[in-house]
N, C-alpha and C positions, 0 to 999 in steps of 0.2 A: 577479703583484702589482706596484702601478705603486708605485715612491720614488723621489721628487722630492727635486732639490739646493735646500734649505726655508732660502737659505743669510741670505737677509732675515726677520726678527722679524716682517715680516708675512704670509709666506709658509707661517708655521709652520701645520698642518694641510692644506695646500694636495691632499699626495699621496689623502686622502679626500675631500676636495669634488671632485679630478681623477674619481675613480672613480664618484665620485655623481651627480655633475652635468655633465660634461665628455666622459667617456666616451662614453656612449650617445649623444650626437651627433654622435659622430666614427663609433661604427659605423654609425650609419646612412648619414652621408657615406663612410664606408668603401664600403658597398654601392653607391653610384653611383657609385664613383673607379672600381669594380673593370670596371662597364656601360662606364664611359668606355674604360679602357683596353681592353675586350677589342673597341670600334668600331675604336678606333686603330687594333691588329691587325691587323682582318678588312680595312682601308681603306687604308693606308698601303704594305703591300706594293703593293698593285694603282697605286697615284697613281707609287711608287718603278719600276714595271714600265714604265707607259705612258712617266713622263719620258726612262726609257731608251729605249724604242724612239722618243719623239722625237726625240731626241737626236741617235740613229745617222743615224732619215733625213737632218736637217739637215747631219749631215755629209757624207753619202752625196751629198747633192743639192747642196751650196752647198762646202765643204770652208772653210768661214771661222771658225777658229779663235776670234777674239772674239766669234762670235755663240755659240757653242757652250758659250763660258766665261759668256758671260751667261746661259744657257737655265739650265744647270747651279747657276749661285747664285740665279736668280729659282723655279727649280722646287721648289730645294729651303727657299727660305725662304715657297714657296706651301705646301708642305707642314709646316713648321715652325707657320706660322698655323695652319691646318689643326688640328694637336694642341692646340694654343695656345686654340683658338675649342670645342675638346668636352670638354677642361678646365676652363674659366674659371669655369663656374658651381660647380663643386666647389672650387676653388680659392677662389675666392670666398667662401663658406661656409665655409669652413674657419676661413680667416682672419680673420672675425666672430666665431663660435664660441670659436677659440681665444682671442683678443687681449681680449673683451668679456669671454669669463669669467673670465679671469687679471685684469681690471682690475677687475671686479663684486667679486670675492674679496678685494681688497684696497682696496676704497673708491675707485676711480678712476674716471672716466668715460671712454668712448672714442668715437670716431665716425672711421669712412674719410674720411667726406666732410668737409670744412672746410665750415661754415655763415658763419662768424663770422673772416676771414682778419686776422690780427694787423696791426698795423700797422709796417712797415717802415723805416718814416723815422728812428727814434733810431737804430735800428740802422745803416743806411747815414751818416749823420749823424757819427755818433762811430767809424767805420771796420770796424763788423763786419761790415757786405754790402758788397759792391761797387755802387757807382753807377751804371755803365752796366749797366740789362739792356733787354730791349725786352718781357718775358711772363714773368710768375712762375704757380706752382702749387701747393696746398699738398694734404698730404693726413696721415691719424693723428693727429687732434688726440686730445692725454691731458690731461685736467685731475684738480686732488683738491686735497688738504691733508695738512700732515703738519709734526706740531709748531706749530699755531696759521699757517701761512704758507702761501698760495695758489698753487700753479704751476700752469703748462701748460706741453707742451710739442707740438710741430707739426712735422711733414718740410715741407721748403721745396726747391723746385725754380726755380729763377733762369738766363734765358736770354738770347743778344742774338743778334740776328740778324745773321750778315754776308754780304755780297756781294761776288762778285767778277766780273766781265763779267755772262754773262746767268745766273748761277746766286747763288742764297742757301742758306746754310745755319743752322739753328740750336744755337750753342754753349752748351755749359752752361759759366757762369761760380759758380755756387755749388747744393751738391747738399748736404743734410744735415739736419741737426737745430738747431731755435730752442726756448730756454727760457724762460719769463719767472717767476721766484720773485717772489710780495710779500710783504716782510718786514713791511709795514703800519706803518709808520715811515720818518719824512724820514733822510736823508743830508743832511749839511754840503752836501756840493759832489757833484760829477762825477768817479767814477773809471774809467780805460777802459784796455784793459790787452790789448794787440796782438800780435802776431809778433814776433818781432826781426829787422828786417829789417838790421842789419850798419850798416854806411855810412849806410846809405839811411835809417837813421832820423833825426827831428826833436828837436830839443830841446824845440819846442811845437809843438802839437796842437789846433787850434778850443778857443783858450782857454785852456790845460791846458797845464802843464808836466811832464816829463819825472820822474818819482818812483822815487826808487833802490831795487830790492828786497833783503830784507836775507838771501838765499841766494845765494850767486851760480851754484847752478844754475840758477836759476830767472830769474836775468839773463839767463843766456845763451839762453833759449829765449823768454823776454816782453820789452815795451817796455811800459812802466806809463806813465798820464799822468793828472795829476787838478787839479782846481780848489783843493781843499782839502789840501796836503802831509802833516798830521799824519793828518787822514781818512784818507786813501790806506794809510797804513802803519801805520794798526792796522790797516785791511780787509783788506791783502794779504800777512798773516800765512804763512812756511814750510808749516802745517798745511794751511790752505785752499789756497794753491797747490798743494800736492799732492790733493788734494780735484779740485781741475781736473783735473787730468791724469791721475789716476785714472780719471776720469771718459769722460777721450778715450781711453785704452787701453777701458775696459770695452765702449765702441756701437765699436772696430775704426773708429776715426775718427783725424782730425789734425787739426792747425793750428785747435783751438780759441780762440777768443776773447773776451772778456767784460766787461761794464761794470757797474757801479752807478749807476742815474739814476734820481733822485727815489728812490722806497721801493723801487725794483727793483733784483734782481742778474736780467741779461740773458744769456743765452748762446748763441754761434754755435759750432757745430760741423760741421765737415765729415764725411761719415758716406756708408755704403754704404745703399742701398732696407733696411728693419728691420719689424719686425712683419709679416713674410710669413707664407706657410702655408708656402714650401718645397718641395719637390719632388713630383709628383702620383706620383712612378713608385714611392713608398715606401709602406708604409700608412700612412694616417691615424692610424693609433694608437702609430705607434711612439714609445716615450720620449724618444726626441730631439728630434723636432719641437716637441714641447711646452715644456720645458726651455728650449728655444734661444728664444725667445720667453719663458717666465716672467725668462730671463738678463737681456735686454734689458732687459724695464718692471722689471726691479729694478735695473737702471744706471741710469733714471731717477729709483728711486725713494730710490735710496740716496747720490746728490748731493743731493737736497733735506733728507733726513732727515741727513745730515751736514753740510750747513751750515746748517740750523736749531738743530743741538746742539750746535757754538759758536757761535753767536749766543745761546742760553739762558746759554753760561758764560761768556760777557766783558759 
């Protein structure tokens, strides 16, 4: 008997729609995890055999220690692909299955693919992304409503390329999650509300000056700055700031960041790869898998539906 941690109001009935709808397509994906892993099996010792004995010859033949040590991490990340390449399409399917019906269930859209890539610029503009990158990539866009107010949210992957003599490499400068709520109503002004960077912060800000938070934990961790003084500090009420941060503990994220521009509350959060399927070497049905993912879209879904319902009571 499957029971689900039903721990969001919208999630209530979920552990029956899992069992009705949800299930029988994890067994059936079940059955071809099970085809996958037993190729892996029959294939992998044999790939693990040959490497060895090429190995040996190359050392038997050459005795050249860093070729050896290279045969050694390229053989073994050929065979790392290898598993990686007669998985994919289970894994694949899974994480449709799962991700599509946990958001079907609760009124949300979802799509791997980004069609429709957000746009970037307020956000680098007002200091949530960093300015240099040279190739970004997006993927798990969720959209819906909840409480009359529109979000999405999107994984963002943000790169720059560096060089150094005749080699380049690509760095990730920002890896995580973008929010975009519309509350469907103007703001006075601009409120943008940073790291605390010590010293290194500015008393003004493109525009914007520096706005005193009235916690001072919540000092010691943000740099507030906004166009509008009084706007700023009804916005960036004790509650709501924890609301924030709340929010970065629950996606296993940091160094959250956030703005109000125009009828938007924006948010950048640094976050680990989310909405996966998860290990291929477990079954597909176990209760964890699932859970850990309904966990997730309801950290999404319960910063919207929480700063929607102080926004209804002020």
């Amino acid at each position: 008997m499957y029971q689900f941690d039903e721990h969001h109001p919208e999630f209530k009935g979920f552990s029956s729609y899992f069992v009705k709808e949800l299930l029988p397509l994890l067994e059936i994906g079940e059955r071809r995890r099970k085809k996958a892993i037993s190729k892996i099996k029959q294939h992998v010792p044999v790939m693990v055999l040959l490497l060895g004995i090429g190995i040996a010859l190359l050392w038997w033949k050459l005795k050249i220690i860093q070729l050896i040590v290279f045969a050694i991490f390229g053989g073994g990340a050929g065979i790392a692909a290898y598993v990686g390449y007669v998985l994919k399409d289970v894994k694949a399917e899974t994480k449709q299955n799962l991700v599509s019906g946990i958001c079907s269930y609760v009124g949300l859209t979802f799509s791997e693919r980004v069609f429709d890539p957000p746009d970037l610029a307020p956000l680098i503009d007002n200091g949530l992304l960093p300015k240099r990158y040279d190739r970004v990539s997006f993927e798990d866009q969720m959209s819906g409503n909840a409480h009359g107010a529109d979000f999405e949210a999107v994984e963002c992957h943000m790169e720059r390329e560096e060089k150094s003599d005749n080699n380049k490499k690509w760095v990730t400068v920002f890896r995580g999650s973008l929010m975009v709520i519309d509350f469907h109503r103007k703001f006075l002004g601009r409120t943008v509300v940073l790291r605390d960077k010590g010293f290194l912060n500015r008393k003004q800000k493109s525009g914007m000056k520096r706005v005193g938070l009235v916690d001072p934990k919540f000092e010691k961790i943000f740099e507030a700055y906004g166009t509008d003084q009084v706007e700023a500090r009804y916005l960036l009420t004790p509650d709501f700031m924890q609301q924030l941060v709340d929010l970065e503990d629950s996606v296993d994220g940091k160094n959250i960041r956030f703005a109000f521009l125009e009828g938007l509350l924006v948010v950048a959060v640094e976050t680990p790869n989310r909405f996966e399927a998860g290990s291929m070497f477990k079954p597909l049905t176990d209760q964890e898998r699932t859970q850990k993912i309904l966990d997730e879209i309801g950290a999404v879904y319960d910063v919207v539906d929480g700063v929607m319902k102080r926004q209804k009571m002020t």
